[in-house]
C-alpha positions as CSV (number, residue, x, y, z in Angstrom):
1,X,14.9,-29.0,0.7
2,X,12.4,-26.4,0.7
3,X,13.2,-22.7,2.3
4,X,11.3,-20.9,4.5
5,X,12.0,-16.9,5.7
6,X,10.7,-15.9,9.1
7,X,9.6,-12.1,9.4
8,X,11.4,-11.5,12.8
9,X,13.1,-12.9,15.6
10,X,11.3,-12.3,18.8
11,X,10.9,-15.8,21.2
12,X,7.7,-16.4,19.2
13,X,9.3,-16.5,15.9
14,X,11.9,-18.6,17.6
15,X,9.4,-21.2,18.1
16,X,8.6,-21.0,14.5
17,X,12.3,-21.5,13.5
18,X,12.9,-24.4,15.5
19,X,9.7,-26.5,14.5
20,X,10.6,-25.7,11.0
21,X,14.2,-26.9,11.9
22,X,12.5,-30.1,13.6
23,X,11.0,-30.9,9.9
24,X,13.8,-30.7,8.0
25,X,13.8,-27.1,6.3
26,X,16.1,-24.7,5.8
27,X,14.9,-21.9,7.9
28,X,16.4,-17.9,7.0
29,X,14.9,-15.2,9.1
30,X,15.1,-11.3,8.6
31,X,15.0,-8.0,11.3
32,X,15.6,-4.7,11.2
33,X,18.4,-5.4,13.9
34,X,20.0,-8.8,16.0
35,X,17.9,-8.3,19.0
36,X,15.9,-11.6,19.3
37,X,16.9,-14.8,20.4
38,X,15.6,-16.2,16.7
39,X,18.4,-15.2,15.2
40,X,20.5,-17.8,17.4
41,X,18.6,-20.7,15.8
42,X,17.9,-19.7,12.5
43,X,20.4,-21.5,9.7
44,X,20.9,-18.1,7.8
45,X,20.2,-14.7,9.4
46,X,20.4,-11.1,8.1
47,X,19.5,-7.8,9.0
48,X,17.2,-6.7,7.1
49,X,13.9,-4.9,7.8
50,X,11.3,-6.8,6.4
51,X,9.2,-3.8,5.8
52,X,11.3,-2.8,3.2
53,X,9.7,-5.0,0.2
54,X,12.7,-4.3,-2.3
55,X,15.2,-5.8,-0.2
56,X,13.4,-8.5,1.2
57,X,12.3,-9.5,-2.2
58,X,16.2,-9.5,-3.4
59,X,16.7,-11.6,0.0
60,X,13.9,-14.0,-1.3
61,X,15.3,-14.3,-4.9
62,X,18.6,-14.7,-4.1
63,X,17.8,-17.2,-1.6
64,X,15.2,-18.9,-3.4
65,X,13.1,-19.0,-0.7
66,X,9.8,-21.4,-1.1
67,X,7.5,-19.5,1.8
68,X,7.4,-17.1,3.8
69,X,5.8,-16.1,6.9
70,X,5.6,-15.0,10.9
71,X,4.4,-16.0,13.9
72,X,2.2,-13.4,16.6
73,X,3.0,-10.0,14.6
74,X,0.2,-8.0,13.5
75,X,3.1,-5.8,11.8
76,X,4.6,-8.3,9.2
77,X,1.6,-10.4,8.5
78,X,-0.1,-7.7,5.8
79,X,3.8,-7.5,4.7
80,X,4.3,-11.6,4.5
81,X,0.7,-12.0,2.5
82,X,1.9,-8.3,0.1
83,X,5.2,-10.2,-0.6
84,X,3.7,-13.8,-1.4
85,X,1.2,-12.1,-3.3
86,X,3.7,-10.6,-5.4
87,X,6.1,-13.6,-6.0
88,X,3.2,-16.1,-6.2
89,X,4.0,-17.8,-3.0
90,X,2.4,-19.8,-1.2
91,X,-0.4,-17.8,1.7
92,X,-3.5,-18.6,3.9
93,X,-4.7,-14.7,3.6
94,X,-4.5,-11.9,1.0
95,X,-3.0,-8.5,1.8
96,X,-5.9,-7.1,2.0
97,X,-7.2,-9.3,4.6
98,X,-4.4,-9.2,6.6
99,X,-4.8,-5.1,6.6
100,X,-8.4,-5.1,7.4
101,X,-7.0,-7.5,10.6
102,X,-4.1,-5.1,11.7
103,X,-6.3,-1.7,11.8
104,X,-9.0,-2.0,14.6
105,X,-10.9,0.5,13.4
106,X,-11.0,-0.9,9.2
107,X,-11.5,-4.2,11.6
108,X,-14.5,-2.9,13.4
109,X,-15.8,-1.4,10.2
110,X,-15.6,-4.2,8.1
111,X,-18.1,-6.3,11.0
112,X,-20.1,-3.5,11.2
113,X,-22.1,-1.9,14.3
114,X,-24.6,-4.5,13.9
115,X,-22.4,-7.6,13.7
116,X,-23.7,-9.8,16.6
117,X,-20.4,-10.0,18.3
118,X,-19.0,-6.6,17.7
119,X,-18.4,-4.0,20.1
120,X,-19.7,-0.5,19.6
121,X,-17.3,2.0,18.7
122,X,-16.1,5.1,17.5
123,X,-13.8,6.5,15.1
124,X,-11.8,9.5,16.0
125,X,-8.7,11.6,14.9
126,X,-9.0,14.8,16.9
127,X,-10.0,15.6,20.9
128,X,-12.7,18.4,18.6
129,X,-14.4,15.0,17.6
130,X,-16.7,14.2,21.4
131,X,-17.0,10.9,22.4
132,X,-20.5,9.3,22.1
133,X,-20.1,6.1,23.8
134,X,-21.2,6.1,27.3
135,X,-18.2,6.3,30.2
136,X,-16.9,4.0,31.3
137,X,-15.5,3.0,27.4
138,X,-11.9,2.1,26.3
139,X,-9.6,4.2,24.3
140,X,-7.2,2.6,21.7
141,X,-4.7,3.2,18.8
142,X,-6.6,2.3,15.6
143,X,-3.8,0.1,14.2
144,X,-0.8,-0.8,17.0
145,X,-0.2,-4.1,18.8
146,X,0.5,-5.8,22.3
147,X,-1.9,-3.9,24.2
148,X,0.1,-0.7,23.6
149,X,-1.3,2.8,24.5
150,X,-4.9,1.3,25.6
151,X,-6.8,3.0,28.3
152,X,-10.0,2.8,30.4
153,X,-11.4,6.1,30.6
154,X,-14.1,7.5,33.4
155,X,-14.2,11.0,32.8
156,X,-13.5,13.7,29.9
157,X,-9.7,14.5,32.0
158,X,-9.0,11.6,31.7
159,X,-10.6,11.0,28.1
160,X,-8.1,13.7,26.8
161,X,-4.9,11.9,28.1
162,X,-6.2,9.0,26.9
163,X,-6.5,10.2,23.8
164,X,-2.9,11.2,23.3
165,X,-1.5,8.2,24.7
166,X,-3.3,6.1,21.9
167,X,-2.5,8.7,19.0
168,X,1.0,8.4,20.0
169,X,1.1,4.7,19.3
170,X,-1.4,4.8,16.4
171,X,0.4,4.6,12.8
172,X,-3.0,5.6,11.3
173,X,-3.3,8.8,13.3
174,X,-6.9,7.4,14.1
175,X,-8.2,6.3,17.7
176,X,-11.4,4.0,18.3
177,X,-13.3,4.2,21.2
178,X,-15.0,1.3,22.0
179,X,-18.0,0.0,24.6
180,X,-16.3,-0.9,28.1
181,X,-17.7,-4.8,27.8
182,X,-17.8,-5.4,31.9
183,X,-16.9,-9.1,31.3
184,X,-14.6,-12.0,31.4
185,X,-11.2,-11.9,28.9
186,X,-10.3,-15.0,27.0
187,X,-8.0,-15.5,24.1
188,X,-9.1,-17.9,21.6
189,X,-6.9,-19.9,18.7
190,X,-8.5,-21.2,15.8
191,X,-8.0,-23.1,12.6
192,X,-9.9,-22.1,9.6
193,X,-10.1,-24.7,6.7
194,X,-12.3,-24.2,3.7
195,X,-14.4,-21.3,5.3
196,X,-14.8,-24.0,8.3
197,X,-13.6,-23.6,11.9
198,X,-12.0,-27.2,12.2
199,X,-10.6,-25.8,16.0
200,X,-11.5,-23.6,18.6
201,X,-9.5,-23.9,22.2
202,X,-10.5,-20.8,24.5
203,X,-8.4,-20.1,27.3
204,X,-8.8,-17.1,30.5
205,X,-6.9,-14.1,30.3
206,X,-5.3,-13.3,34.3
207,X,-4.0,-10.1,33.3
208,X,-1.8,-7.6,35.9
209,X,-4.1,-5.9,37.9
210,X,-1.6,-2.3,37.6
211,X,-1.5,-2.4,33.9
212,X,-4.7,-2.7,32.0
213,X,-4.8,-5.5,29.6
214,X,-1.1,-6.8,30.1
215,X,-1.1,-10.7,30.1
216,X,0.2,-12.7,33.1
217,X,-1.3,-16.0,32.6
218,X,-3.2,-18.2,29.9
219,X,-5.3,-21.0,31.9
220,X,-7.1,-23.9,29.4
221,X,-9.6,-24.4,29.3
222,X,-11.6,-20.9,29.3
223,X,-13.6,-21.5,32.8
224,X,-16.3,-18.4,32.0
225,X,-17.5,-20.2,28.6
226,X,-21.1,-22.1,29.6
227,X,-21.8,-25.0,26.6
228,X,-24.7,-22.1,25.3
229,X,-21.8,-19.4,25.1
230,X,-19.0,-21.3,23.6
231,X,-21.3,-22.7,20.7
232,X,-22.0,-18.9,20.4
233,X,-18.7,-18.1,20.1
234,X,-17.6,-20.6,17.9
235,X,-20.5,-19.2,15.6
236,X,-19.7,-15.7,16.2
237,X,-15.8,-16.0,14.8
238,X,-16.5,-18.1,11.8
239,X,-18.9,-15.7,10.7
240,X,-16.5,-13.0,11.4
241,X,-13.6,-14.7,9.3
242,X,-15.8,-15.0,6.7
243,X,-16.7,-11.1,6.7
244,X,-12.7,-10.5,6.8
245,X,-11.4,-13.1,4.3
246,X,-9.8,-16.0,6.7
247,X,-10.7,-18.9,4.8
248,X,-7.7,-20.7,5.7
249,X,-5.4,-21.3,8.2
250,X,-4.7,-19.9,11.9
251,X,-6.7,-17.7,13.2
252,X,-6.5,-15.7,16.9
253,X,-8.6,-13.3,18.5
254,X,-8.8,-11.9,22.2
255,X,-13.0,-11.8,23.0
256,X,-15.1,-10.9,26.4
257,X,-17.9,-13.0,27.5
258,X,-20.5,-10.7,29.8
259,X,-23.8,-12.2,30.8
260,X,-22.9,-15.2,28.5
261,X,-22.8,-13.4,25.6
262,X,-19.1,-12.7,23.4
263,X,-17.5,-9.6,22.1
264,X,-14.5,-9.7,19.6
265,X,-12.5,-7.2,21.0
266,X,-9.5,-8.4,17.8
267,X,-9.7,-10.8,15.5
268,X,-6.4,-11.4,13.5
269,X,-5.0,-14.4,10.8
270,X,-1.9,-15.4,12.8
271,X,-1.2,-17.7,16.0
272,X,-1.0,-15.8,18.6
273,X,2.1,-14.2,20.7
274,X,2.1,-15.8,23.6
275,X,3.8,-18.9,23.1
276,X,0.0,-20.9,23.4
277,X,0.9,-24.0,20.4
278,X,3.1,-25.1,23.3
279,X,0.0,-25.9,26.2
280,X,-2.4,-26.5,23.6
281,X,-0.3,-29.4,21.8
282,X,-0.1,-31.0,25.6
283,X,-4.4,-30.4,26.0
284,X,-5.6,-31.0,22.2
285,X,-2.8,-33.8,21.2
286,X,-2.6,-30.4,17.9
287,X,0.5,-29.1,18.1
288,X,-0.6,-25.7,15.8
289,X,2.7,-24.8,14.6
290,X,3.4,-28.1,12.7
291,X,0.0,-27.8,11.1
292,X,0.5,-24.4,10.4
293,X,3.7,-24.9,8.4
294,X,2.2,-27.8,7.2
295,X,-0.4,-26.7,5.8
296,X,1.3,-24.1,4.2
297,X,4.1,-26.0,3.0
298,X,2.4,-29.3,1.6
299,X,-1.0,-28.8,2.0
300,X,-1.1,-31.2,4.8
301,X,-3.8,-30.7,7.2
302,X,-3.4,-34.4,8.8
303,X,-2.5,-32.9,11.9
304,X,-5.9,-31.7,13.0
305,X,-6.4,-36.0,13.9
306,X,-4.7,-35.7,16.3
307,X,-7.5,-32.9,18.3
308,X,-8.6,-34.9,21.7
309,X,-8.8,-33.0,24.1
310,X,-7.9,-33.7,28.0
311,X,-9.6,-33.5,31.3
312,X,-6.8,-31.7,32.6
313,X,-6.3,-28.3,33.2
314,X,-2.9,-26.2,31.8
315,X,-1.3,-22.3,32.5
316,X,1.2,-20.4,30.9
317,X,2.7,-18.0,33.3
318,X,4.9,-15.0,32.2
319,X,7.3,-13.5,34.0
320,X,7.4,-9.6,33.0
321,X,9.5,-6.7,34.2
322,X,9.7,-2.9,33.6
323,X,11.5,-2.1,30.6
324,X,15.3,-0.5,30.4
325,X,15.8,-2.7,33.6
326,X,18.0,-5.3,34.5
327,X,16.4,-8.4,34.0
328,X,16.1,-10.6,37.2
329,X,14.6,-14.3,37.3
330,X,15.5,-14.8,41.2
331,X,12.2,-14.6,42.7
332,X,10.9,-17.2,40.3
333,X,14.2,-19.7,40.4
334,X,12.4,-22.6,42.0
335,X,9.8,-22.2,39.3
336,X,12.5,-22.3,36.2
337,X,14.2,-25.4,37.4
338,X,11.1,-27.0,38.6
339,X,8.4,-26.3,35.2
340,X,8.9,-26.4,31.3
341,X,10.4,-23.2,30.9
342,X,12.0,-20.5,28.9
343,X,13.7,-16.8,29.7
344,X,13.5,-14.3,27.0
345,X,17.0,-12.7,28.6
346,X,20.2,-13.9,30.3
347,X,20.3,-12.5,34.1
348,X,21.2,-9.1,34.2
349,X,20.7,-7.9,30.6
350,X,18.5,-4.8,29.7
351,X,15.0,-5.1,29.1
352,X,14.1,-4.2,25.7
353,X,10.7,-2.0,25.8
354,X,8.0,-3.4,23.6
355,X,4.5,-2.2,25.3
356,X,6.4,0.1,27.8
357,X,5.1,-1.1,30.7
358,X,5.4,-4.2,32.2
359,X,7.4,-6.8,29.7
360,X,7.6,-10.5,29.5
361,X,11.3,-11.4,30.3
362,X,10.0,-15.3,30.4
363,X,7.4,-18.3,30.8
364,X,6.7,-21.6,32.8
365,X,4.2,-24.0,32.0
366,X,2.3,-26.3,34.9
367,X,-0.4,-28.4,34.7
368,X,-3.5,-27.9,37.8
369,X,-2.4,-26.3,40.9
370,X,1.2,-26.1,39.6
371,X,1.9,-29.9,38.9
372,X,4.7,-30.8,36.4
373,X,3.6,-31.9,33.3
């Protein structure tokens, strides 16, 4: 039985475990602490911090792990491709692509200015550096994750707090500015096999109105892509993994479509965090966590024959609260019993900051105007 170790054990990585479980592997997973509902379902689980490569390697060896991996974490992907690189494992992406993936601003750099598809930007580690994009532009950390510490900016005041906010989430100590694209948001998951883009699903991005660039819905398909846009797009991306080094395997990037024309605003070599395999196995007949693992495991890509798509349309819906609350699931009971669901907390328990804002606590899934599947 071959043995796979799971960087984490957020509800995402849970996903991961338990598809892995469905195929009949052994499934260890590693975090810093027990603070996911992952570690529930894994068969082994230990805390350790998978950012530390010595002990994570000694985990590996002593386990004699076969693969391992992680499922919507910008932070232990260049860690998972290091670590297989090292021991020789199996991988869809080198280190070094993974790297250029998790820094927006190496990300941006690598496309280039004048890669059709990019977004102009800046690179910035001090407020003595002036911005030279034109307000209205957005401010971000060079390097974080989940929409943290990202700002729309109008005016220098407001350029200046900006600024701090993002160099307090940035690792780096670097903050891009970038073009404000006045456009539509859509999050796109792709496949990548041989340098080919064997599968592209695009779906909207209905974020909260209070807090900029927080997810509250996925909707399939994408309703802003026109046939001339989406063939851009598609065209637009694989050229882009080709600049970065995703030759193979998932890929997931968020992207704005204004006047029919796309922007990467990321672009990284993981599924995404948002729990989207699950809508997009019921709308594509792919269910992209079993061809992930796959994939990676056997070299099986027979999954992709399974990619029909439906006339039907599907949403994700999260439910998020501020963090270091109690969560609460009562205004959304009728939705829990009534949808495919999932809550990320029992009722009651503390919310767990990750962004710092507005948190997913849990998810429903409904096909149309809120039909059961």
């Amino acid at each position: 039985m071959k043995k796979v170790l799971i960087f984490g054990v957020a509800p995402v990585q849970m996903d991961a475990i338990i598809e892995l479980k469905k195929q009949g592997y052994e499934v260890h997973a590693i975090a810093q602490k027990r603070d996911g509902v992952g570690a529930d379902y894994a068969d082994f689980f230990e805390e350790i911090n998978f950012m530390d490569t010595d002990k994570t390697i000694e985990y590996i060896k002593k386990h004699n792990i076969d693969v391992v991996y992680s499922v919507g974490s910008d932070l232990a992907m260049p860690q998972a491709s290091k670590i297989s690189e090292m021991l020789d494992m199996p991988r869809f992406v080198s280190e070094e692509t993974a790297r250029i993936c998790n820094n927006k601003t190496i990300m941006r750099q690598t496309l280039g200015n004048d890669f059709e598809g990019n977004v102009k930007f800046q690179v910035v580690d001090s407020l003595e550096q002036k911005p030279t994009l034109v307000y209205p532009f957005i401010v971000k950390p060079a390097d974080s994750q989940g929409q943290r510490g990202i700002t729309i900016v109008n005016n220098e005041d407001e350029y200046k707090e900006a600024f701090e906010l993002a160099l307090s989430y940035s690792r780096s100590g670097l903050v891009i500015n970038e073009a404000y694209i006045r456009g539509t948001e859509i999050s796109v998951n792709c496949y990548m096999l041989d340098g080919k883009m064997v599968f592209m699903e695009s779906s909207d991005r209905d974020t909260w109105d209070e807090y900029f660039g927080l997810i509250h819905k996925h909707e399939l398909p994408a309703k802003v892509l026109t046939e001339n846009s989406e063939n851009k797009l598609r065209e637009i991306l694989e050229n882009a993994c080709k600049k970065v080094g995703i030759n193979n395997g998932p890929m997931y990037a968020q992207v704005k479509v204004e006047n029919d024309t796309p922007y990467i605003i990321e672009i990284t070599p993981r599924l995404d965090g948002c729990h989207m395999w699950n809508i997009l196995t019921k709308y594509t007949g792919v269910n992209l966590l079993k061809l992930v693992f796959n994939h990676l495991l056997n070299g099986d890509t027979s999954e992709l024959d399974n990619y029909n798509r439906k006339k039907e349309d599907y949403t994700l819906e999260f439910i998020c609260q501020e963090p270091n609350t109690a969560a609460k699931y009562g205004d959304y009971k009728e939705e829990l019993e009534k949808f495919e669901s999932f809550c990320y907390y029992k009722e009651g328990d503390n919310i767990r900051p990750v962004n710092n804002q507005y948190e997913k606590i849990g998810y429903f899934i409904y096909k149309g105007d809120k039909q059961v599947i």
